[in-house]
C-alpha positions as CSV (number, residue, x, y, z in Angstrom):
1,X,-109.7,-23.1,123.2
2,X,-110.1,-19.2,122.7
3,X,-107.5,-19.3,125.9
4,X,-104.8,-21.1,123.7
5,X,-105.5,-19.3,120.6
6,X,-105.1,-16.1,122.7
7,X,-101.7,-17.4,124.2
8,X,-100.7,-18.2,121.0
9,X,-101.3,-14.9,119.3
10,X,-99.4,-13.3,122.1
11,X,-96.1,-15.3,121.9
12,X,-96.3,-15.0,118.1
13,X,-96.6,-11.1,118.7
14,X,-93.5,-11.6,120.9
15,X,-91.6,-13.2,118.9
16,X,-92.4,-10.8,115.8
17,X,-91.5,-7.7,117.8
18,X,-88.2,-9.2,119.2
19,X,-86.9,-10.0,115.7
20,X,-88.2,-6.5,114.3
21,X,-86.1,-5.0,117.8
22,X,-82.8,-7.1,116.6
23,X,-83.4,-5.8,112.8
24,X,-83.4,-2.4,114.2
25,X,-80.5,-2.7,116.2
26,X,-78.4,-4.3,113.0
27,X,-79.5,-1.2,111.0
28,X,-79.6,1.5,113.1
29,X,-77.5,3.7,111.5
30,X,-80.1,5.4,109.1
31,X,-79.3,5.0,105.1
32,X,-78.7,8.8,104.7
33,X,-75.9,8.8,107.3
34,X,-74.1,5.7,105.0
35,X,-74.8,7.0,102.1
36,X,-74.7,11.2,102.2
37,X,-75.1,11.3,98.9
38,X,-79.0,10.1,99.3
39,X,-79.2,13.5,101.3
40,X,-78.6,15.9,98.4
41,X,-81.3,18.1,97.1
42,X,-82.6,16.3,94.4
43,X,-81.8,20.2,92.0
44,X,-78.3,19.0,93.0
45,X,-78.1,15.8,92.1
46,X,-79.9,16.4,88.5
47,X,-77.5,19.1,88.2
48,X,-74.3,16.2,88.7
49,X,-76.2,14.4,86.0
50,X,-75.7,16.8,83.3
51,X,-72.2,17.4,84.3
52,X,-71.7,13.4,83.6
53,X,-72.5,14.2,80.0
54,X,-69.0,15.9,79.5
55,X,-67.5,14.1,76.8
56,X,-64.5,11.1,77.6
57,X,-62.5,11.1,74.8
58,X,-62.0,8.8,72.2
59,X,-61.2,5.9,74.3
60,X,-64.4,6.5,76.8
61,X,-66.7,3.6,76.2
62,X,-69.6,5.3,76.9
63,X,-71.9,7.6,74.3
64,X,-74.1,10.4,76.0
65,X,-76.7,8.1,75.7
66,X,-75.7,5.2,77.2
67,X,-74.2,7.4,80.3
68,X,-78.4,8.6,80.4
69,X,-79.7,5.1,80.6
70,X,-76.8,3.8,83.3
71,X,-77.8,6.5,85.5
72,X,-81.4,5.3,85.5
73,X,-80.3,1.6,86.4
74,X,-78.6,2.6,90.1
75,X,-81.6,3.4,91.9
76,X,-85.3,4.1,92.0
77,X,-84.6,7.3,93.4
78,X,-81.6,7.9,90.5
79,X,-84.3,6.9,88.2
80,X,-86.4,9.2,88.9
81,X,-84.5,12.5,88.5
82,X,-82.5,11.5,85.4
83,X,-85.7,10.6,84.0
84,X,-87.1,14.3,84.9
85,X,-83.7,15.5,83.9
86,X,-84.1,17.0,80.4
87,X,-80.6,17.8,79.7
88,X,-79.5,13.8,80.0
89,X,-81.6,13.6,77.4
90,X,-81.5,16.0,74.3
91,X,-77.8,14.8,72.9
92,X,-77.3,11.7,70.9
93,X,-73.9,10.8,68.9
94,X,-75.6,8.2,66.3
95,X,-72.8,6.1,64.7
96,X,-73.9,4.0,62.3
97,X,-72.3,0.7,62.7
98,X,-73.9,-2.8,61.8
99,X,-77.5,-1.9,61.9
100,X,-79.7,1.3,62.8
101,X,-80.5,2.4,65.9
102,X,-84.3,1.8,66.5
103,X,-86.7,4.7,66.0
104,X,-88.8,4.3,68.6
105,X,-85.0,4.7,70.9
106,X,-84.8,8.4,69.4
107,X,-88.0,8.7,69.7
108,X,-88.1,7.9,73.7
109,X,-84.3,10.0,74.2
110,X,-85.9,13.1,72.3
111,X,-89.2,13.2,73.8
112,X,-87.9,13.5,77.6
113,X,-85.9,16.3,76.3
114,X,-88.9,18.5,77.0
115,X,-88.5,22.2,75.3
116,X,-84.3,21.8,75.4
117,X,-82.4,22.3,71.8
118,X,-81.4,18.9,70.3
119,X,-77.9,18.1,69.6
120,X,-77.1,15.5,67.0
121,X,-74.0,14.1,65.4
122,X,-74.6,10.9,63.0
123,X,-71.3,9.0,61.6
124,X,-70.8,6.2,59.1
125,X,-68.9,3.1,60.6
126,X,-69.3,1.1,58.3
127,X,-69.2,3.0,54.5
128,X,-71.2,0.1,53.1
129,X,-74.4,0.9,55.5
130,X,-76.2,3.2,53.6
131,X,-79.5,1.8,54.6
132,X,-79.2,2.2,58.1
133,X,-78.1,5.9,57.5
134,X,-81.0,7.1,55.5
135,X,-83.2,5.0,58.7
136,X,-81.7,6.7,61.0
137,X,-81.7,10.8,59.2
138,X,-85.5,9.5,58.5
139,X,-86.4,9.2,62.4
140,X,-84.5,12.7,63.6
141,X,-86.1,14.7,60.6
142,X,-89.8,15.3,62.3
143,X,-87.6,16.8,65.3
144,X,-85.9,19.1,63.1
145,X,-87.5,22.1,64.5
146,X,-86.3,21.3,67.6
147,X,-82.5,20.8,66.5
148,X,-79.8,23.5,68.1
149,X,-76.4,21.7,67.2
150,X,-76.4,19.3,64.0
151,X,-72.9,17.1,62.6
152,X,-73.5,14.8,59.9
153,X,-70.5,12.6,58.1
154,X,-72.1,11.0,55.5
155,X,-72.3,10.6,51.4
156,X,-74.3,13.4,49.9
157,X,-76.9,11.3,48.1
158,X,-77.8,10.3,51.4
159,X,-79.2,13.7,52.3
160,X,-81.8,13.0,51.0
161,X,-84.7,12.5,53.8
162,X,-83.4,16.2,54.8
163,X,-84.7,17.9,51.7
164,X,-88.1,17.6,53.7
165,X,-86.6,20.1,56.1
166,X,-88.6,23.8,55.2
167,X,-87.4,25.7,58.7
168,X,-84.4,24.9,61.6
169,X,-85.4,27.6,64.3
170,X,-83.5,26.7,66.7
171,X,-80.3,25.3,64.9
172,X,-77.2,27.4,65.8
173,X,-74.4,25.2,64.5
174,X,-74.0,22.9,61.4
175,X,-71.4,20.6,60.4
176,X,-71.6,18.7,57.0
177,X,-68.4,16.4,56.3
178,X,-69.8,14.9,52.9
179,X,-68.1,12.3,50.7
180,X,-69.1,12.4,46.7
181,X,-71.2,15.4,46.8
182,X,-73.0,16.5,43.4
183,X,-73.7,20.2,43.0
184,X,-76.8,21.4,43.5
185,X,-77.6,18.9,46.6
186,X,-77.4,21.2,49.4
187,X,-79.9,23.5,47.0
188,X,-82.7,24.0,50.2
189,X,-82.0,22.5,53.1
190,X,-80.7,25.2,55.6
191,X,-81.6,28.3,54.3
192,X,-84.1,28.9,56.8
193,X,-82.0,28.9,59.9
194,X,-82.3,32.4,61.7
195,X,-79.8,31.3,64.8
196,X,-76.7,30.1,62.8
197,X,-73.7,31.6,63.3
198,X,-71.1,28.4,63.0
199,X,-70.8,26.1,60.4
200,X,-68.4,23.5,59.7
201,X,-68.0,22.1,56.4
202,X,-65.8,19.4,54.5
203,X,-65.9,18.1,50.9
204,X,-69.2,19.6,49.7
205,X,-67.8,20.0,46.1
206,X,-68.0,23.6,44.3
207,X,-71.3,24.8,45.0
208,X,-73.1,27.1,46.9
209,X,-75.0,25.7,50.2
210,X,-78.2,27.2,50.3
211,X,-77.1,28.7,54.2
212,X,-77.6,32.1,55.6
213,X,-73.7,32.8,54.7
214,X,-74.1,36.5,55.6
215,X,-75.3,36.1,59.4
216,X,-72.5,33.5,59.8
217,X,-69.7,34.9,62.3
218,X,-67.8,31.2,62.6
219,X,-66.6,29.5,60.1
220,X,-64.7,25.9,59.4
221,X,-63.0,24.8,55.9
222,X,-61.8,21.4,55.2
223,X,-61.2,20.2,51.9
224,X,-62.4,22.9,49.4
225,X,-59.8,24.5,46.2
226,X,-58.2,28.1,47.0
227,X,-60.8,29.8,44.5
228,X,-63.8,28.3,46.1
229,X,-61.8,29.5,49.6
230,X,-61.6,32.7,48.1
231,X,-65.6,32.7,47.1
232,X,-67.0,31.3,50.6
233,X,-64.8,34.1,52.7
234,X,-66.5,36.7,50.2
235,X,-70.0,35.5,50.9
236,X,-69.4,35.9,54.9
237,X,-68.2,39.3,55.3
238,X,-69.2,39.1,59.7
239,X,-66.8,36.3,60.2
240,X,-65.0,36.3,64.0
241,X,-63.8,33.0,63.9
242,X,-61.8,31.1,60.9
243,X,-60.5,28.1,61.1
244,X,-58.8,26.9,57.9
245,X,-58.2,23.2,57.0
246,X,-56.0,22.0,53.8
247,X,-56.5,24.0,50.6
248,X,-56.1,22.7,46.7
249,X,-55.6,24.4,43.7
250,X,-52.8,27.2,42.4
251,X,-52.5,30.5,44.6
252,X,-51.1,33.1,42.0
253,X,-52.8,36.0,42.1
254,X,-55.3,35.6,45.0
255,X,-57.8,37.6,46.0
256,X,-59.3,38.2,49.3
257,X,-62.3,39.6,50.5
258,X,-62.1,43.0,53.3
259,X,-63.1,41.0,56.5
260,X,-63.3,43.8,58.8
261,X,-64.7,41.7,62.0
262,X,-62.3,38.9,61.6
263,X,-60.3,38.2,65.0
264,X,-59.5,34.5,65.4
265,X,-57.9,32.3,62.6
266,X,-56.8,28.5,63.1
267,X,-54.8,26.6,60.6
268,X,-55.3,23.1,60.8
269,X,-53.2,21.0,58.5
270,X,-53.0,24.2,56.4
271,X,-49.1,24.4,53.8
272,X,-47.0,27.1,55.0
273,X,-47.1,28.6,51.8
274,X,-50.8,29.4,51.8
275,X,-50.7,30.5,55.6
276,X,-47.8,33.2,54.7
277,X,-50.5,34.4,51.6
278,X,-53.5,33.9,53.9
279,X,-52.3,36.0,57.0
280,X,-50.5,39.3,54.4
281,X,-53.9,40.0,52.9
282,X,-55.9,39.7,56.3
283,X,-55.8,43.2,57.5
284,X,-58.0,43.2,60.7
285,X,-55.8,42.8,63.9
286,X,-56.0,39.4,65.0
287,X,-56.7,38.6,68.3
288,X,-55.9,34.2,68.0
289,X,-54.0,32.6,65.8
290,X,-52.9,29.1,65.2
291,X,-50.2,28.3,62.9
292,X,-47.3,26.2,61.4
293,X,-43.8,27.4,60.6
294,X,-40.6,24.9,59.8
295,X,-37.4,24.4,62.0
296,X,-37.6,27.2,63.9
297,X,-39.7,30.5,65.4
298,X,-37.7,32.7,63.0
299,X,-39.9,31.6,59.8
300,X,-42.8,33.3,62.0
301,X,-41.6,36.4,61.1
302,X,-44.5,36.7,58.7
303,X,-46.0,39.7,57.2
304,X,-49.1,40.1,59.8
305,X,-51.0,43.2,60.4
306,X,-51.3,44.7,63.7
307,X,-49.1,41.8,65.7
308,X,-49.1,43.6,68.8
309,X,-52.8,42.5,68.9
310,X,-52.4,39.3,69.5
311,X,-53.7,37.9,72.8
312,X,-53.1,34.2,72.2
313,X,-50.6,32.1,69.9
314,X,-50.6,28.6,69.1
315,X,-47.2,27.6,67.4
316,X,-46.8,24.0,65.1
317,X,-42.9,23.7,64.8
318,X,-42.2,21.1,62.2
319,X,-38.5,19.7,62.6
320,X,-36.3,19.7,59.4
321,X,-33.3,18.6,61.0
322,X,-31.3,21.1,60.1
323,X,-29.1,23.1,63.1
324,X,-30.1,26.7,63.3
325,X,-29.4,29.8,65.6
326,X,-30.7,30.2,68.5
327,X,-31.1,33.9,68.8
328,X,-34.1,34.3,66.1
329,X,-36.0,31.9,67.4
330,X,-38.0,34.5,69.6
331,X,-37.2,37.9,67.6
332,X,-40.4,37.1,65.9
333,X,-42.5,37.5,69.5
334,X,-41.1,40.9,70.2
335,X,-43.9,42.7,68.9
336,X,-46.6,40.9,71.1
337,X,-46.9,43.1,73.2
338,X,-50.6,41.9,74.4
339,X,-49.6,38.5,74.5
340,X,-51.4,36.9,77.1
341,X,-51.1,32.9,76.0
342,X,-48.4,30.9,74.4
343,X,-48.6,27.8,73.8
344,X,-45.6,26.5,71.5
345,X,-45.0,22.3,69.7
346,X,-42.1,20.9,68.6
347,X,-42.9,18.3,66.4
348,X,-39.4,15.7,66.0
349,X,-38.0,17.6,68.5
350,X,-34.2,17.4,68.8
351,X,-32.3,20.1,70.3
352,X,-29.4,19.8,68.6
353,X,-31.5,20.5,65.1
354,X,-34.3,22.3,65.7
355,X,-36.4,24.4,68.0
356,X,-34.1,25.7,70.9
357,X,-36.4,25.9,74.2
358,X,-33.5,28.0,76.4
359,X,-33.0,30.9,74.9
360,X,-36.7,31.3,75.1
361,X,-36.7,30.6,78.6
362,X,-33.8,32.9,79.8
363,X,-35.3,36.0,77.8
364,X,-38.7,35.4,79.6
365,X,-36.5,35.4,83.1
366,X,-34.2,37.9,82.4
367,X,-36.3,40.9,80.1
368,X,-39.7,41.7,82.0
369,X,-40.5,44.1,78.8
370,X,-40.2,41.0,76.7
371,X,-43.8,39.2,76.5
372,X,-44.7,41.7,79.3
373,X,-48.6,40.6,80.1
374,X,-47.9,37.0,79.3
375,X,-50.7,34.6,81.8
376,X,-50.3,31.0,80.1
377,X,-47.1,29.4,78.4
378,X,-47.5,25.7,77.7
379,X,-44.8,23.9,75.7
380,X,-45.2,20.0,74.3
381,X,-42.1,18.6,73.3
382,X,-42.5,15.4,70.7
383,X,-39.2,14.2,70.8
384,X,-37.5,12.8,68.3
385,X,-36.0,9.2,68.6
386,X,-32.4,10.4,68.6
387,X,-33.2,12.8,71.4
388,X,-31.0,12.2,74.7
389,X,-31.2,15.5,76.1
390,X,-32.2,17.2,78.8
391,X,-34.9,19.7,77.3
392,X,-34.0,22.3,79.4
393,X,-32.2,23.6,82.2
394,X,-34.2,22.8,85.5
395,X,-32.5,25.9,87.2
396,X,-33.3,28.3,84.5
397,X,-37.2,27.2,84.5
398,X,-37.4,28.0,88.0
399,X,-35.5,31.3,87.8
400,X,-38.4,32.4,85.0
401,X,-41.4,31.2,86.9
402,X,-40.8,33.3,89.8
403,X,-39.6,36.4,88.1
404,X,-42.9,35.9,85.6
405,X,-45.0,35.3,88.9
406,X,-44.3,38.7,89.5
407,X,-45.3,39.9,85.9
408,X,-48.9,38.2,86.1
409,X,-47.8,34.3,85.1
410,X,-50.3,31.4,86.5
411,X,-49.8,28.6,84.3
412,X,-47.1,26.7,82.9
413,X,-47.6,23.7,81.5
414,X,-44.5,21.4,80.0
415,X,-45.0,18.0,78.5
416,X,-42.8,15.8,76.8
417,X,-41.9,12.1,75.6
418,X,-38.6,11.9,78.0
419,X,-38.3,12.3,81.7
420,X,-38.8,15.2,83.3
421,X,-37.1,17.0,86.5
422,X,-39.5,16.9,89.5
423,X,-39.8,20.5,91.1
424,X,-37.4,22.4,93.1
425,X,-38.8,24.1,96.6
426,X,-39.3,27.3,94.8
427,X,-41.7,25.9,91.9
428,X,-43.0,24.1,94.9
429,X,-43.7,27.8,96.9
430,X,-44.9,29.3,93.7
431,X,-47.7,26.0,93.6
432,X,-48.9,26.9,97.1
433,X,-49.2,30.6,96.0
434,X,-51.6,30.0,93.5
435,X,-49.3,29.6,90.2
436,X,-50.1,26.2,88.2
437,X,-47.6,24.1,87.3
438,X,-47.9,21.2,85.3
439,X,-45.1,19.0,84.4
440,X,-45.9,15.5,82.5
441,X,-43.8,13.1,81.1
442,X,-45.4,10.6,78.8
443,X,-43.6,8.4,76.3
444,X,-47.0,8.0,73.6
445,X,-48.0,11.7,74.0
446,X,-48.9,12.4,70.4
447,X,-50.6,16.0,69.1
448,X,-51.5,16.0,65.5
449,X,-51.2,18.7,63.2
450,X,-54.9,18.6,61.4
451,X,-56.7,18.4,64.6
452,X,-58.5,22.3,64.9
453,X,-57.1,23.9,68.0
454,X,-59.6,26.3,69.8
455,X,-57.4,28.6,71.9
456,X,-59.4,29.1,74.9
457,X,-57.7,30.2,77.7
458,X,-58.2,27.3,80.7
459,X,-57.7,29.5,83.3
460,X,-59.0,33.0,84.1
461,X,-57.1,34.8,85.7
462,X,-59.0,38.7,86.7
């Protein structure tokens, strides 16, 4: 009996070791060989993480925080890191839809963000959810401390659970977009912030925000009346950075305040009118600007200090249909001599009536002392129905990129609504030499003229 039990226990062995032989032999090739991936460091795979947190767009379905949580459902291993990955974990975009998003969630993002600066933004869907709004300011409040970039779009009587807030030190950038706010809210609530320097705000009403204006050196207006303008600028005498939304109220007389630091200014959405009064009493030597002029470049011709400083323009041409010469168009760049970016608009375009994109081109090909330092030129044609034309001549384009490669040009950049040319050989040489070329044709391309333009330059190119 112990003989058969033996036997038994032997072929059983057998058969256990020949089907554990054949699963070998099926997988032999070891998962780190299928899948490289599994072989990164795990510093380097954390590290891809974070970079996943770039922001989509407006059309990408997924929040920062639902990327965080999908990157924990791949894998144990996946799991793990982005679970010991701090920066998946300390931004959250709250929008506050049908209901509020649960405390104890926040409570669980915030509290794997280990010693990292918070980043918050919290938006209204829905303009009848006021309860869900106040819920959800209620559960980031005891992480104030903690906060490094705050956005809030919200009413102003819904502030309220903030007034609890006594000090931010870590909070470097504030944005308040407020609807129906009463003077005297914003009393307390972010005067003791020793690391802000940039502040966006919209629609607080006239007051004073109790903020540390004088340590500001970035600042954002939307929606405030040309004397309150006037005020705010005079209670931020470091600002660097100004970005100017639409202004209200009568202009005559205006005063500005000395702003001796200033270097970048952005209009977005701003009248002409108010840039032409904005930009003669500015007397520091730009560096950025952003702007809007009508029909043409010629209306550029504005009275700016020290144009020869700039270093990167942003044009907003609106059409108004109305034929004019092509020769001033670019008389009003001749003094830019530090020019190193350009990056020119045409709203309705039609080049029969408006902006006319050859001259520009032939002088940049033909005069080397003309824009002599320029790096970047981008041009986005929005065409207007009527246009049939051929933006520009192919021949002339090419002619300018290679006498401008020779002057220091590396990007060029042309969009439009119609059909483009494709590229001749010698764009296609200058592409293999290191120049960037990027033509795109796209029949919805849309830029709007309130959306605030940062110019950074894309490439560097020392």
């Amino acid at each position: 009996m112990d003989y058969l039990s033996r036997r038994l226990r032997s072929r059983q062995r057998s058969t256990n070791d020949a089907q554990r032989s054949q699963a070998l032999n099926l997988d032999s090739v070891p998962p780190a060989i299928t899948y490289p991936v599994l072989t990164l460091p795990v510093e380097i795979v954390s590290q891809i993480f974070s970079w996943t947190l770039v922001p989509g767009g407006p059309t990408s379905p997924f929040s920062a925080e639902r990327k965080s949580l999908i990157l924990g459902h791949i894998g144990r291993l996946w799991r793990q890191i982005a679970l010991s990955t701090p920066e998946l974990w300390n931004v959250m975009h709250l929008t506050i839809g049908r209901g509020p998003l649960e405390p104890t969630c926040i409570h669980t993002f915030f509290s794997r963000a280990a010693s990292l600066p918070l980043s918050i933004s919290v938006n209204t869907e829905f303009y009848n959810n006021w309860d869900a709004l106040r819920t959800t300011l209620n559960a980031i409040v005891p992480y104030s401390r903690a906060w490094g970039n705050l956005s809030i779009s919200a009413r102003g009587e819904d502030l309220q659970p903030l007034q609890a807030i006594r000090e931010l030190p870590h909070l470097e950038s504030l944005t308040l977009i407020l609807v129906d706010a009463e003077d005297g809210m914003l009393a307390t609530m972010f005067q003791n912030a020793p690391l802000l320097r940039k502040a966006h705000l919209a629609w607080i009403g006239c007051q004073r925000a109790a903020l540390p204006w004088s340590q500001l050196t970035s600042l954002h207006l939307d929606g405030f009346t040309w004397n309150h303008f006037g005020e705010m600028l005079g209670w931020t005498p470091g600002l660097v950075d100004l970005i100017i939304g639409p202004l209200s109220g009568a202009i005559h007389t205006p005063h500005l305040p000395p702003l001796p630091q200033l270097r970048s200014v952005i209009f977005s959405g701003t009248e002409i009118p108010l840039q032409t009064v904005i930009l003669s009493r500015l007397e520091a030597p730009l560096r950025v600007l952003r702007i809007s002029v009508r029909g043409d470049l010629a209306p550029f011709a504005l009275p700016m200090a020290h144009p020869a400083s700039l270093e990167r323009l942003s044009v907003d041409i609106r059409s108004t249909y109305a034929r004019v010469s092509a020769s001033p168009s670019i008389e009003s760049l001749n003094d830019m001599s530090s020019l190193r970016l350009l990056k020119i608009t045409v709203h309705d375009y039609d080049p029969t009536a408006s902006f006319a994109l050859d001259p520009l081109i032939l002088r940049l090909a033909e005069d080397a002392g003309f824009l002599p330092v320029l790096e970047s030129l981008a041009i986005i044609l929005l065409e207007h129905y009527s246009a049939l034309h051929i933006p520009f001549d192919a021949q002339i384009m090419t002619d300018m990129l290679c006498a401008r490669w020779l002057s220091g040009l590396r990007h060029f950049e042309l969009r439009s609504r119609r059909p483009l040319p494709d590229l001749d050989e010698k764009a296609v040489d200058l592409e293999a030499r290191g120049m960037h070329i990027h033509l795109e044709t796209s029949p919805t391309l849309e830029v709007h003229f309130n959306r605030a333009e940062i110019l950074n330059p894309t490439h560097s190119y020392h």
